[in-house]
LUMSE-967897 format. One record per residue (C-alpha): residue in one letter; x, y negated, z negated. Coordinates in Angstrom, 1 decimal. Layout:
REM residues N
 code      X      Y      Z
    a      X      Y      Z
...
This chain:
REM residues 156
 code      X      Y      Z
    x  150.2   13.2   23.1
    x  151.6   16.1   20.8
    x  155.4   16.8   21.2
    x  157.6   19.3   19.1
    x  159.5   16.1   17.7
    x  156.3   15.0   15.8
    x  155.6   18.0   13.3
    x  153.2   16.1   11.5
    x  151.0   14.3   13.9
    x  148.2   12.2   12.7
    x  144.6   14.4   12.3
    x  142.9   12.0   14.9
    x  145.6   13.0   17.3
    x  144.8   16.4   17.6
    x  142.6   17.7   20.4
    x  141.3   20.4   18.0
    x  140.7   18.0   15.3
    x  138.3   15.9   17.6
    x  136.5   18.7   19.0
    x  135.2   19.5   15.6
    x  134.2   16.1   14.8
    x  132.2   15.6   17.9
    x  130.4   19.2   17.7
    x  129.7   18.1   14.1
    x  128.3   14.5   16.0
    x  126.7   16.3   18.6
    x  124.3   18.9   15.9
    x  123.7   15.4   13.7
    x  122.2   13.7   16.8
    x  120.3   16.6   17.9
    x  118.8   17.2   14.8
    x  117.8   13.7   14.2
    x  115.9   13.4   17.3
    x  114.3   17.1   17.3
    x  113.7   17.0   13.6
    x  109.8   17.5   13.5
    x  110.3   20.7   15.8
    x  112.7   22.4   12.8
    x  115.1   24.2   15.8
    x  119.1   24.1   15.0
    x  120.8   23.6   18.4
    x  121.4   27.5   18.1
    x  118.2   28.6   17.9
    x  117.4   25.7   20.9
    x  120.1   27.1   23.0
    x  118.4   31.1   22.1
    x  115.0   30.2   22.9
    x  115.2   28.1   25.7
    x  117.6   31.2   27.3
    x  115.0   33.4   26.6
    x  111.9   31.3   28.1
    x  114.5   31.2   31.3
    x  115.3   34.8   31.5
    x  112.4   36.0   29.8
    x  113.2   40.0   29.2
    x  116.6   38.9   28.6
    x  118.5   41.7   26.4
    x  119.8   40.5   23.0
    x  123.6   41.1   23.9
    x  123.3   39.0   27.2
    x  122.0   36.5   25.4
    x  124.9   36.7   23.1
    x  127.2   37.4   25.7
    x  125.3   33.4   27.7
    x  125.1   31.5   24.4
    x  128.5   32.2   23.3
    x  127.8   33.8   20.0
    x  128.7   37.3   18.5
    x  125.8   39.6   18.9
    x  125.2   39.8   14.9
    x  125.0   36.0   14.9
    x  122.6   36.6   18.1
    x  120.5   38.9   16.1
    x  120.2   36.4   12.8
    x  119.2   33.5   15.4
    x  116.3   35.9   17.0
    x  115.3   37.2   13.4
    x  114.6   33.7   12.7
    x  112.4   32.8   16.2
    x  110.9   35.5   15.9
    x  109.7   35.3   12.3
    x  108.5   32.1   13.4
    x  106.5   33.5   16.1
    x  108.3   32.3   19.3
    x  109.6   35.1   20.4
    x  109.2   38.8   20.2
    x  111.2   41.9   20.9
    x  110.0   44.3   23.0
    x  112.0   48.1   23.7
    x  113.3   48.5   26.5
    x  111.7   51.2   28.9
    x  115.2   52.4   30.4
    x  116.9   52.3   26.8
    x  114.7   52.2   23.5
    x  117.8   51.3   22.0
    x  117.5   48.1   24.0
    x  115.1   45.3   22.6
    x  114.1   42.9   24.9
    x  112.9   39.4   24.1
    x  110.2   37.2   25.7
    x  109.1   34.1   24.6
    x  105.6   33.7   22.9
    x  103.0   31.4   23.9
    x  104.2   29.2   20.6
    x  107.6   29.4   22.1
    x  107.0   28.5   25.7
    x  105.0   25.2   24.0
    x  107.7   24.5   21.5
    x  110.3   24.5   24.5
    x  108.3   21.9   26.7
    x  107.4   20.2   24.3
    x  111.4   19.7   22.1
    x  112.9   18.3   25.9
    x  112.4   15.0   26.0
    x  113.6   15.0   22.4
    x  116.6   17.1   23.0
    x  117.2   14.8   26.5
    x  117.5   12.4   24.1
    x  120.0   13.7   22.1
    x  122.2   14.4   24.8
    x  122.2   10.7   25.9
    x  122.6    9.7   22.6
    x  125.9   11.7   22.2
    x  127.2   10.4   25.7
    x  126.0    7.0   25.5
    x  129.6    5.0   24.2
    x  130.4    6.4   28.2
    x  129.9    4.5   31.6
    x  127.9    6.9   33.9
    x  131.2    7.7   35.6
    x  133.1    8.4   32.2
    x  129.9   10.8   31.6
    x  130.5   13.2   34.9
    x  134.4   13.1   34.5
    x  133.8   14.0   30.8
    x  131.5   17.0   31.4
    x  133.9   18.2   34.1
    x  136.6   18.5   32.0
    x  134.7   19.9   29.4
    x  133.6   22.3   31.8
    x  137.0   23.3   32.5
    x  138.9   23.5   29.4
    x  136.2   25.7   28.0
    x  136.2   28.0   31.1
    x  139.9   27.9   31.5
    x  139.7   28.9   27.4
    x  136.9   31.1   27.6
    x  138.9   34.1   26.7
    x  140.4   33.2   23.6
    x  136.9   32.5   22.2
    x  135.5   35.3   19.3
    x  132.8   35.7   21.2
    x  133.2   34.7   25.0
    x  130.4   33.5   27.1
    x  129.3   35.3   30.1
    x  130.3   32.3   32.1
């Protein structure tokens, strides 16, 4: 563990340090098992919201994926260039866009899960099954407890 007495800890010590790593582990593996379906774990996480909550608004999105809402807006340019998505005025606000998914998006959704299941086991497989519920508890919690300090925080 970190202590004021060891200014120069070793990289693989640090908490941060390791989260990087296995976010850059975790987009590897999703990608290598959803390749044929040419989605970023982004634009996953975006249109499977959206096929959820379909007439979701563009900043609730942002505000459920975690993202900033120009981010947001670059990650539903691109679905809906590809035709999985559209965006739709509000009738309330036409400042508002809302976004359903397409036909080609509610296919492309059922049809990247079994490949995306996969990736998640992939990424938690060195685990026992018990190591695998404690380990997405406390994942859980230090992103909720650290919620806050995130650029853009979720809406948790």
């Amino acid at each position: 563990m970190l202590s004021a007495a060891s200014p120069s800890a070793a990289l693989e010590d640090l908490p941060g340090h390791a989260i990087r790593r296995l976010q850059q582990i975790a987009v590897a593996v999703f990608l290598q098992e959803t390749e044929p379906f040419g989605l970023t774990p982004v634009q996953y996480g975006a249109l499977a919201s959206v096929v959820r909550s379909p007439g979701v608004d563009q900043r609730t999105l942002a505000a459920t994926l975690g993202l900033d809402t120009s981010t947001t807006g670059g990650v539903i340019d691109r679905l809906e260039a590809r035709g999985l998505l559209a965006r739709n005025p509000s009738e309330q606000d036409r400042r508002v866009r809302l976004l359903t998914p397409t036909t080609e998006g509610l296919t492309l959704v059922a049809d990247i899960e079994p490949a995306m299941l996969r990736a998640q086991e992939r990424m938690l497989e060195p685990l026992s099954p018990g190591e695998r519920g404690e380990f997405m508890r406390m994942l859980k919690v230090l992103v909720t407890a650290n919620n806050e300090l995130s650029r853009a925080p979720s809406g948790l």
